[in-house]
C-alpha positions in Angstrom: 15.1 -29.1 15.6 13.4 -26.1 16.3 11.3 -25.3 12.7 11.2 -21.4 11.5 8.4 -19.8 9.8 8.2 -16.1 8.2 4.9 -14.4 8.2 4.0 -11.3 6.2 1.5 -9.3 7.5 2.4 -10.5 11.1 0.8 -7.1 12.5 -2.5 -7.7 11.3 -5.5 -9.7 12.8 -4.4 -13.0 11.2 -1.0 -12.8 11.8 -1.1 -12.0 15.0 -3.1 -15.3 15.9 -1.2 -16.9 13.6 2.1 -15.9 15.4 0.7 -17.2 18.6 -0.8 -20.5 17.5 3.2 -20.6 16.4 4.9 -19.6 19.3 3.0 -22.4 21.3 3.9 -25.2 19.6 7.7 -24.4 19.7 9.0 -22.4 16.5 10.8 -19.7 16.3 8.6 -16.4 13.9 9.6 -14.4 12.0 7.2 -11.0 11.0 7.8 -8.9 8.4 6.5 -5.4 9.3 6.3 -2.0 7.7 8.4 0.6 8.6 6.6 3.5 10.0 6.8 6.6 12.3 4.5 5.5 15.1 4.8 1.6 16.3 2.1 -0.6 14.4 2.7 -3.6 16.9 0.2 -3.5 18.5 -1.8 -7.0 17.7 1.5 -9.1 18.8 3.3 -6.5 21.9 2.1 -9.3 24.0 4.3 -11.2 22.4 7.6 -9.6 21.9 10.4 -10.4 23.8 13.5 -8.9 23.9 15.7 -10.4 21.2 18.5 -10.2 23.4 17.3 -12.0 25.8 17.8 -16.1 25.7 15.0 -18.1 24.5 14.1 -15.2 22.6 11.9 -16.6 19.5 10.1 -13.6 18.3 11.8 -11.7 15.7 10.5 -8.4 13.7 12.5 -7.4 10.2 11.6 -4.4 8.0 10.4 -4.7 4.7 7.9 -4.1 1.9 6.3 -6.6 -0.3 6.8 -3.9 -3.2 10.5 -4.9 -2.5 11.7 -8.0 -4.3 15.2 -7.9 -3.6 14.7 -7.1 0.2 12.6 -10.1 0.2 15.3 -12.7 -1.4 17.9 -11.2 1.2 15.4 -12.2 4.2 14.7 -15.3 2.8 18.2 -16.2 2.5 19.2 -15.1 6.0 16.1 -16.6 7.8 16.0 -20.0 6.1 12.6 -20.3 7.1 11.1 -24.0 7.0 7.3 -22.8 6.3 6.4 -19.1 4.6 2.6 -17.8 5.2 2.1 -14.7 2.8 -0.7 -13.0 4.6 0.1 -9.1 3.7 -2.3 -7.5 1.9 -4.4 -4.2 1.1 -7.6 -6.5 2.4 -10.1 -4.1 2.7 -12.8 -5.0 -0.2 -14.0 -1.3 -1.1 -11.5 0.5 -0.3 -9.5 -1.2 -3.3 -12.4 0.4 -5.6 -10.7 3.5 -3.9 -7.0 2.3 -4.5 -7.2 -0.4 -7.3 -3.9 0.1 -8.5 -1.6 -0.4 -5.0 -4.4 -3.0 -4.0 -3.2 -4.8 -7.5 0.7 -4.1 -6.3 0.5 -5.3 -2.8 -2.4 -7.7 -3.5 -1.8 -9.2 -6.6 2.1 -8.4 -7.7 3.6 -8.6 -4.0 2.3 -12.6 -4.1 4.7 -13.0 -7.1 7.6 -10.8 -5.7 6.9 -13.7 -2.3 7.3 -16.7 -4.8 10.0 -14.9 -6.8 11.9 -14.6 -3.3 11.5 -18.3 -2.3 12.4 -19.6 -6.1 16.3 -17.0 -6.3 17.0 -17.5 -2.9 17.3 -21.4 -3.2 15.7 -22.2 0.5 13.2 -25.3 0.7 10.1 -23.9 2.2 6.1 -24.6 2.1 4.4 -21.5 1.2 1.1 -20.6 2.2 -1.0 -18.0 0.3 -3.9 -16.5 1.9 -6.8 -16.3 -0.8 -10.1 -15.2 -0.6 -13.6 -15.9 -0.3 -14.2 -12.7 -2.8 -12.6 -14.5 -5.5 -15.9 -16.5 -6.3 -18.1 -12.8 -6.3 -21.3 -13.3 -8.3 -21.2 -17.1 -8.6 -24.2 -18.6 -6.3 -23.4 -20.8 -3.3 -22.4 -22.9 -1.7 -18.9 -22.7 -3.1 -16.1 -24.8 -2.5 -12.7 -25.5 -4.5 -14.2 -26.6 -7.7 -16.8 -23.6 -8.2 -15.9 -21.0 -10.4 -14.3 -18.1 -9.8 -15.9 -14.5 -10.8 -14.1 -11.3 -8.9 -16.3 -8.6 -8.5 -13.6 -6.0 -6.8 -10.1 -4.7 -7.7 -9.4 -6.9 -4.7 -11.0 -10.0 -5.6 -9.1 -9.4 -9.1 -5.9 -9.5 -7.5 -6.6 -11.6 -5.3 -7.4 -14.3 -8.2 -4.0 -13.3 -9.7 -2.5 -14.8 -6.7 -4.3 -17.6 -6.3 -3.3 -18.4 -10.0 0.6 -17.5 -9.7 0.8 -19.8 -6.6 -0.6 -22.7 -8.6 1.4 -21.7 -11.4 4.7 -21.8 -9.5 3.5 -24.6 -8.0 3.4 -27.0 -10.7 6.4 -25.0 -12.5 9.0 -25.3 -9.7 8.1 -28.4 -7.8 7.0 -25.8 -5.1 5.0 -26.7 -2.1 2.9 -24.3 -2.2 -1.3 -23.7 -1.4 -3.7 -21.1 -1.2 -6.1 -21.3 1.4 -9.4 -19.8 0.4 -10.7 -18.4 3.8 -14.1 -17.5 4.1 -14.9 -14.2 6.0 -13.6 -14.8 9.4 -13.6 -11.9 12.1 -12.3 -11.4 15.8 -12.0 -8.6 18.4 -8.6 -7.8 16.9 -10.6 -7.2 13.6 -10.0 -3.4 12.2 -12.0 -1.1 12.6 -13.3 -0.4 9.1 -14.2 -3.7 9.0 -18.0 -4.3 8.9 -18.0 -6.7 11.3 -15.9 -4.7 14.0 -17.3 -1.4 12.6 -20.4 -2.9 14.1 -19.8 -4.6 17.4 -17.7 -1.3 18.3 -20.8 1.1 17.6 -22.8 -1.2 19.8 -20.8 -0.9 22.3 -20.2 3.3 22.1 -24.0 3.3 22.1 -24.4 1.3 24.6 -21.9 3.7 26.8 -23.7 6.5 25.5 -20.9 7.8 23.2 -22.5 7.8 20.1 -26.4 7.3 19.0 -25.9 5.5 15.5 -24.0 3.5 13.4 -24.0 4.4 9.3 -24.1 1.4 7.2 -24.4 -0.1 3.1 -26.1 -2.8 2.1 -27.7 -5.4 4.9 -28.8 -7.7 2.5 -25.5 -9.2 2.1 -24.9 -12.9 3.2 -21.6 -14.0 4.5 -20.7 -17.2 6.2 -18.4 -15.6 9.4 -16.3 -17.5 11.5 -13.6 -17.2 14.1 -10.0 -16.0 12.8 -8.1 -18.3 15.8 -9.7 -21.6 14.4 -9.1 -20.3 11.1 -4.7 -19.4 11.3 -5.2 -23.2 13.1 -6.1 -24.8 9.4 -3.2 -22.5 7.6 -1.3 -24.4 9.8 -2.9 -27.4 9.0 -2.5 -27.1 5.1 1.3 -27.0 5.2 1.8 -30.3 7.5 0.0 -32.4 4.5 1.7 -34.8 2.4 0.9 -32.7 0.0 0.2 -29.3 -1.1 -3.5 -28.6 -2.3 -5.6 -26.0 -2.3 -8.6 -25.3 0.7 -11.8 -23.7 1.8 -12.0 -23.0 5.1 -16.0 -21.8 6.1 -18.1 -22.6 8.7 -20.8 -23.5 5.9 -23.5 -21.1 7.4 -24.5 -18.1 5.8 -26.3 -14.8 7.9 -26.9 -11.0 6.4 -25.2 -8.1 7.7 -28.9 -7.2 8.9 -28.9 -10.6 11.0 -25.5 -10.0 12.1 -26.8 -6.2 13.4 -29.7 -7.8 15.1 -27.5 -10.5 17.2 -25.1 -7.6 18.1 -27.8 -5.1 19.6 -30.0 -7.5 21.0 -26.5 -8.8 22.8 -26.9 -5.4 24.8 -30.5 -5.2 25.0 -31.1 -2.3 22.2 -32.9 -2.7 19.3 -30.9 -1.6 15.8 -33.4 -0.3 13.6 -33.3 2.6 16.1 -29.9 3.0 16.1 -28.9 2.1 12.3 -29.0 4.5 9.2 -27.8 4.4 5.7 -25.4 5.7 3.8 -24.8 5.2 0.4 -21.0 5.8 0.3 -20.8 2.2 1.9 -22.3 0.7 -0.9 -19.4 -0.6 -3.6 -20.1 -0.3 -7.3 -20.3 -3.8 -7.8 -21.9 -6.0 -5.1 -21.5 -9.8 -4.2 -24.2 -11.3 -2.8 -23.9 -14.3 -0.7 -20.6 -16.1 0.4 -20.9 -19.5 1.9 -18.3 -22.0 1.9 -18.1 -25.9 1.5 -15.5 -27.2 3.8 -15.7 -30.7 3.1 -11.8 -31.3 1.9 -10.7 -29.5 4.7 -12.8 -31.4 7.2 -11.8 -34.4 5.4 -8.3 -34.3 4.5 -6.7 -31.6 7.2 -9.4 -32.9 10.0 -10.1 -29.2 10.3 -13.5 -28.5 11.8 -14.8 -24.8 12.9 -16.8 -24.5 16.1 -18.1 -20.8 15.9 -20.2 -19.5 13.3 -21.5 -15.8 12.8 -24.0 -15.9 15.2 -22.2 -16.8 18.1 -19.1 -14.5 16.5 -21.3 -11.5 17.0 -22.1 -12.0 20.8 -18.3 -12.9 21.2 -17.3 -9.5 19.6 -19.6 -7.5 21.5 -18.7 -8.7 24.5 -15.2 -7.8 24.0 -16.0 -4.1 22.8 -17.7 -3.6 25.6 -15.6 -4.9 27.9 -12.9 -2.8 26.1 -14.5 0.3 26.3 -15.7 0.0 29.9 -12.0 -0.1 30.6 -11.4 2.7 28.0 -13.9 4.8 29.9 -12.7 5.5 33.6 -12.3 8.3 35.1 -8.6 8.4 35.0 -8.4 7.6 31.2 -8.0 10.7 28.9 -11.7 11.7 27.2 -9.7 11.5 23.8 -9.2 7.7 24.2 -12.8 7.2 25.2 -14.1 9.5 21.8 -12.1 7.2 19.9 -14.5 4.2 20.0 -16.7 6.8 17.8 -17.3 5.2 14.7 -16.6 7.3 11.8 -19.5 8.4 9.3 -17.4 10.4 7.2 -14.2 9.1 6.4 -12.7 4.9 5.4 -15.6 4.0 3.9 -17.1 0.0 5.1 -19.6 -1.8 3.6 -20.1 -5.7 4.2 
């Protein structure tokens, strides 16, 4: 039988993959999506088919993870045989910005999922997409038995949901697991993302469009990896025996500065001429290095990543360019081509 899986947060950079990796290996998705006045789809267009149309297997329903009993009635109605809960206010300083509806979607919204999956009755396997952030100021490398210490509204809610989902785990028999992802970046990657934030200024200066990029602290270490290989393990983690809990990190670590170095060297420019600070991407409490152990993953779910930040840099780049060389004929409207302008003044990034 055809299996059935609901994703929240389908429209975003995960769930888009996600969706994909999906639709190839037979099932039928279902997104939850936000309603809004301009179309938000963009990340999964190539995917949609008319729902009228036979063999149809991508379906799109409206809904809110601040609504709990909208959730329970699409539960019920879908029936879906797997459930990945990746919706999310995910940008880290902007929840020092928005703490309270970061806690809301971030934190409460997880419970509102599990609440959903518990009154509506249906048998599922839940996946909850944790964070790297949750571990904050403890030193790496980290992996599933290092201690936790948030240092963001986000990481805070974040470590409520990781908690809840064991909670209802272990409560209600649930098989349900979180899946501590490591930063992990692509060309679908927004835009106020540092990672994208970058490889998109390269590419404007590159073209000429703009002649500097306004960044927070380089000293930060992150271990990057590839968001395709990455929706691959979530998948992984719900066709186990068994529901447990999961890293997923490439297990090498580089700086923002490092990462800005790879990126403008991909073009041929150096960055300290093209790179200036600006304290408003700074957050008020910094984490310093992030750099996962997969060894459980590797072991148990036979997961294994093949691109690490380094070659994630180059492979951004590329696409940027590539993207704003097409954004940049002559028949496309200047307007499109001043939007690869990375802002200085507004959604503040940092790494």
């Amino acid at each position: 039988m055809t299996k059935r899986a609901l994703i929240t947060g389908i429209t975003g950079q995960d769930g888009s993959y996600l969706a994909e990796l999906l639709l190839s290996k037979g099932y039928e998705v279902h997104g939850l999506i936000r309603r809004a006045s301009t179309f938000n789809t963009s990340r999964i267009d190539h995917l949609y088919v008319d729902p009228h149309l036979p063999g149809a297997k991508l379906f799109l329903h409206y809904g809110d993870l601040s609504d709990g009993a909208r959730l329970v009635t699409l539960l019920a109605g879908i029936d879906p045989d797997e459930v990945y809960n990746l919706a999310a206010q995910s940008h880290v300083r902007v929840s020092f910005d928005e703490p309270e509806h970061t806690a809301d979607t971030t934190g409460t919204g997880t419970i509102r999922m599990l609440e959903a999956v518990r009154l509506s009755g249906i048998k599922t396997r839940f996946y909850q997409a944790s964070s790297s952030e949750l571990y904050g100021a403890t030193p790496p490398p980290q992996n599933e038995d290092t201690p936790f210490y948030p240092r963001s509204p986000y990481a805070a809610a974040k470590l409520y949901s990781y908690w809840i989902t064991k909670n209802y785990r272990e409560a209600y028999d649930m098989f349900a697991v979180n899946g501590i992802l490591f930063n992990h970046e692509s060309p679908r990657r927004g835009e106020t993302f540092v990672t994208r934030k970058i490889t998109r200024a390269v590419a404007a200066i590159k073209a000429g469009v703009q002649d500097y990029v306004y960044m927070g602290n380089l000293d930060a270490v992150r271990d990057w990896g590839y968001a395709p290989e990455y929706v691959e393990g979530m998948w992984r983690m719900l066709q186990a025996d068994a529901p447990d809990d999961y890293v997923l990190a490439t297990g090498v670590g580089i700086t923002v500065r490092e990462f800005l170095e790879i990126a403008f060297d991909r073009v041929g420019l150096n960055w300290e001429d093209h790179v200036r600070f600006d304290e408003r991407y700074l957050r008020p409490t910094e984490v310093d290095a992030l750099i996962g152990d997969n060894t459980r993953a590797r072991t148990k779910l036979g997961w294994k990543p093949t691109v690490d930040g380094r070659e994630l840099a180059r492979l951004m780049v590329d696409a940027d360019v590539e993207a704003l060389e097409h954004a940049g004929r002559p028949w496309i409207d200047r307007v499109q081509l001043d939007s690869w302008r990375t802002p200085t003044a507004v959604a503040p990034v940092t790494a």
